[in-house]
N, C-alpha and C positions, 0 to 999 in steps of 0.2 A: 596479620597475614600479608605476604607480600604477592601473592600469585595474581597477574592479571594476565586478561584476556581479550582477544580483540571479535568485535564485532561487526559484519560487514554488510549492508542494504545494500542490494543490486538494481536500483530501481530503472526506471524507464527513462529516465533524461537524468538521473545523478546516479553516481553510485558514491554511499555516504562509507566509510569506517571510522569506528573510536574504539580507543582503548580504555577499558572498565578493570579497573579497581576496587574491593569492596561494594559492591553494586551500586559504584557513581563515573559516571563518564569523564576521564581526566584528560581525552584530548579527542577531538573528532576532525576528521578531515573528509573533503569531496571531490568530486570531481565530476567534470562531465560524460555522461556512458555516449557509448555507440551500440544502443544498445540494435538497433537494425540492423548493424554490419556483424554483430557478433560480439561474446566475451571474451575471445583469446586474445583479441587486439588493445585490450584494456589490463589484462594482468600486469607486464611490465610498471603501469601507475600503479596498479593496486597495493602491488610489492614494493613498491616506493612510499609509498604511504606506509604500509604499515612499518616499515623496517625506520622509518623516518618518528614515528611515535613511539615504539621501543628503545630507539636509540635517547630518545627522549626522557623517557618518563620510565624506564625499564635497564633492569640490571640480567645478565646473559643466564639463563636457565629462570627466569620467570614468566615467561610466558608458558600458559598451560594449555591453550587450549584456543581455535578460531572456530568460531560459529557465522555460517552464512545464510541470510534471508535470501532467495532467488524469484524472480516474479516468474512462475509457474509451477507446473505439475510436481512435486517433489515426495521420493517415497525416503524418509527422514532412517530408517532401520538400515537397509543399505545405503544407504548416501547415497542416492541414484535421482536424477532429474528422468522425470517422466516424460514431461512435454511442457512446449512451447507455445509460444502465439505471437509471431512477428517479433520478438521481443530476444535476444541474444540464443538464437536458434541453431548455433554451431555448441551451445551448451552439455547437448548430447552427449557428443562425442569428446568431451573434454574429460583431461585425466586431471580431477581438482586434487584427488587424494595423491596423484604423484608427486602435483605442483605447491601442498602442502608440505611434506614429508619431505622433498628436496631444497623448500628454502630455509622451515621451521624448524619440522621434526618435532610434531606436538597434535595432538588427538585434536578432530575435528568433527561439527555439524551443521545440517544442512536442512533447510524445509523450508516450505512455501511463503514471500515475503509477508504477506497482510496475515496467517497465520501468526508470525511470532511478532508482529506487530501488536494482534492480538492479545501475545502472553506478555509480553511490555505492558499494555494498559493495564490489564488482569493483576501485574505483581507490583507493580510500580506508580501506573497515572489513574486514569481517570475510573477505570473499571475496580479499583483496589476495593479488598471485603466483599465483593460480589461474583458469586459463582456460576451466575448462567446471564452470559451478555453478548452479544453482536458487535465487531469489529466492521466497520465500510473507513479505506482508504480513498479518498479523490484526487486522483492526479492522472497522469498522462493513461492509464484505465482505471477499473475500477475494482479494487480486492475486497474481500469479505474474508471473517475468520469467527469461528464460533468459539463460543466457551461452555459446557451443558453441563451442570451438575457438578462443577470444581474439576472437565475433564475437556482436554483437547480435542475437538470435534476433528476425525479425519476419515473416516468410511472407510469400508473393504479396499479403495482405489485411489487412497488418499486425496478425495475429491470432493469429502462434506464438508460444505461449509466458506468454499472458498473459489465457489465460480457465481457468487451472487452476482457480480460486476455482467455475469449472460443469463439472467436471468430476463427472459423476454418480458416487455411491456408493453410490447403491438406484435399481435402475432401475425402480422401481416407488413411488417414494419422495413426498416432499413437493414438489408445485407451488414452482418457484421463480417470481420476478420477470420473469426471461429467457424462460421460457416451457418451459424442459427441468423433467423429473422429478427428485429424486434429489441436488439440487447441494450441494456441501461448502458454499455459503454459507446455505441451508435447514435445517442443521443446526450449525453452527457457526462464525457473523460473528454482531456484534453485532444488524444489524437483522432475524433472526431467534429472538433467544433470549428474547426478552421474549414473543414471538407463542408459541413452543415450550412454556416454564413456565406460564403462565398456564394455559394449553389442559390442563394434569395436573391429575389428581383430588387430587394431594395438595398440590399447590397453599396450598389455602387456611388449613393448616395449616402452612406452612413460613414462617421469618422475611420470606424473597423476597415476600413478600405485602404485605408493610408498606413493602419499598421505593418511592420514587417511580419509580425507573427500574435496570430490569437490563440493567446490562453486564456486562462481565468483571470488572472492581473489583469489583462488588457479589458477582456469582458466586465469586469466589474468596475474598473475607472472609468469605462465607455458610458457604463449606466450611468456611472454617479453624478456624469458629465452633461446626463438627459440624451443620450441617445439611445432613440426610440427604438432599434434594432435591436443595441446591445440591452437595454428592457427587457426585449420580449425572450430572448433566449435565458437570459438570466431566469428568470420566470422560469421557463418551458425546463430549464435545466432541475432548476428545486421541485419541479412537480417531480421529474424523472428519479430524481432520488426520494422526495416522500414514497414514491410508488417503491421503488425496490426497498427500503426499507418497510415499510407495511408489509411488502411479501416476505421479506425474513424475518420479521415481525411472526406472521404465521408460519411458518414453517419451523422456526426454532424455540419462540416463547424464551423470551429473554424477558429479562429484571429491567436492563439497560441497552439502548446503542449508545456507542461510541466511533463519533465522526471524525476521521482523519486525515492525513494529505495536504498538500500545501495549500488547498483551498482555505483550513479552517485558520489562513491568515487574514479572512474578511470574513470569521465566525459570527458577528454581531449582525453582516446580510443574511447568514446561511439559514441558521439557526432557527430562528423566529417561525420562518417561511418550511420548514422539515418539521416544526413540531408542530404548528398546525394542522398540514396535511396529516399527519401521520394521527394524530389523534381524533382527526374529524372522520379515517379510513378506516382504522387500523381496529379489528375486534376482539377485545382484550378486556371483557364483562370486569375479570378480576382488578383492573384498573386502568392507569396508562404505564406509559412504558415511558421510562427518562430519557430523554434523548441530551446524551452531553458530547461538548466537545471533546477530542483529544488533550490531555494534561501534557502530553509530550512530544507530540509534534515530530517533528522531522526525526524523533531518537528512540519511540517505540520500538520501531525494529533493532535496533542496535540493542537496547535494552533485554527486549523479549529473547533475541538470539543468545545474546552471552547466559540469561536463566538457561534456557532449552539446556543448551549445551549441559551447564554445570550437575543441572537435575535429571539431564537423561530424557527427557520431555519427548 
């Protein structure tokens, strides 16, 4: 079969596409999002991109079909973006289905990013043969995406399962974005952790002072480094994910998590440190819960979108 398909992550500092063939990724490309300023300022690349791997790897009338992951609210039956959260918020009001149809002219879908991250693990990586598991991506927030029963968790509001990332863990805690107290991405996604360090007194005494920008790279070569700052947040950050993991732990009863995001490129610190929490909290008489890395990393979603699409998901 020659038909392929392109699949596009909208994420919060990259926005990834590849083009899938047979259900293998034969070219991927990225780039940097804006994603604060908005997504209509990034089409132009996006449309470079993909017309730039068709031209590639693709003959005129094979392409069938673009599947998009969006980091937020998404009602997938109309292709409608519900809502936002700081994160390319002129998405609204975008016409995707015109800006499809006028450059392609080929059927298209759309839903929630760590959702079809989700069905990428579920058909492809780490969640494969098992039908009821928890998806958490870590990166610049924090996603969640269910799997219950061999079926895509989405509620009444297309909203189960996929705002684990505000799921409070001090209810008395740090104002998030969203408007709740308390949320696992106020204390551990990337676009809190730079707000977090700075705001300590000891601060201005730790190497993290000198960085231009802290993320997790930086947070995790600070520690390795023996700084004591970058220590304790590291810490403070894996408790903050044992914790919301134990809560979707309860709340969904999965087989498996699977931990994702550019974090799980120092999977060998994360790991260790999430499963003991989580099995020393987490009450699950029937036994423990596996907690594994992501098998596919940065292409989950790319993966899980081009399925969604093909199946109708």
């Amino acid at each position: 079969m020659n038909d392929v398909y392109i699949g596009i992550d909208l994420g919060g500092t990259r926005i990834k596409a590849g083009l899938v063939k047979d259900g293998v990724i034969l070219d991927k490309q990225m780039i940097s999002s804006q994603s604060a300023t908005g997504l209509a300022s990034s089409l132009p690349a996006v449309r470079s991109l993909i017309d730039g791997m068709l031209h590639t790897h693709a003959d005129a009338g094979q392409l069938k079909g673009i599947a998009i992951g969006f980091a937020g609210l998404v009602d997938p039956v109309r292709r409608k973006i519900l809502s936002t959260n700081d994160k390319y918020n002129d998405a609204l009001d975008l016409d995707l289905d015109g800006w499809i149809r006028s450059n392609w002219n080929v059927g298209w879908y759309i839903d929630n990013d760590a959702r079809l991250a989700a069905v990428g693990e579920w058909r492809y990586g780490a969640g494969r043969g098992v039908d009821d598991l928890v998806v958490m991506t870590i990166g610049t927030g924090i996603g969640t995406a269910v799997i219950s029963g061999g079926q895509v968790l989405r509620g009444k509001h297309f909203q189960a399962g996929c705002l684990g990332g505000h799921i409070s863990i001090q209810y008395k805690g740090r104002l998030c974005n969203c408007g709740n107290r308390g949320c696992v991405e106020t204390y551990a996604a990337t676009w809190s952790l730079q707000q977090r360090i700075a705001a300590d007194p000891s601060y201005p005494g730790s190497s993290l002072s000198h960085a231009a920008v802290i993320d997790f790279a930086t947070l995790f070569a600070a520690a390795a480094a023996g700084d004591s700052l970058a220590r304790t947040y590291l810490d403070d950050c894996m408790e903050a994910w044992g914790t919301a993991v134990v809560n979707l732990i309860h709340a969904y009863d999965p087989e498996i998590v699977v931990i994702g995001g550019g974090v799980m490129s120092s999977a060998d610190l994360i790991l260790p440190g999430i499963r003991e929490y989580v099995h020393k909290h987490a009450w699950t008489p029937w036994g423990k819960v596996d907690i594994r890395a992501s098998s596919l990393l940065n292409d989950a979603g790319i993966y899980g979108a081009v399925y969604a699409l093909q199946h109708s998901l």
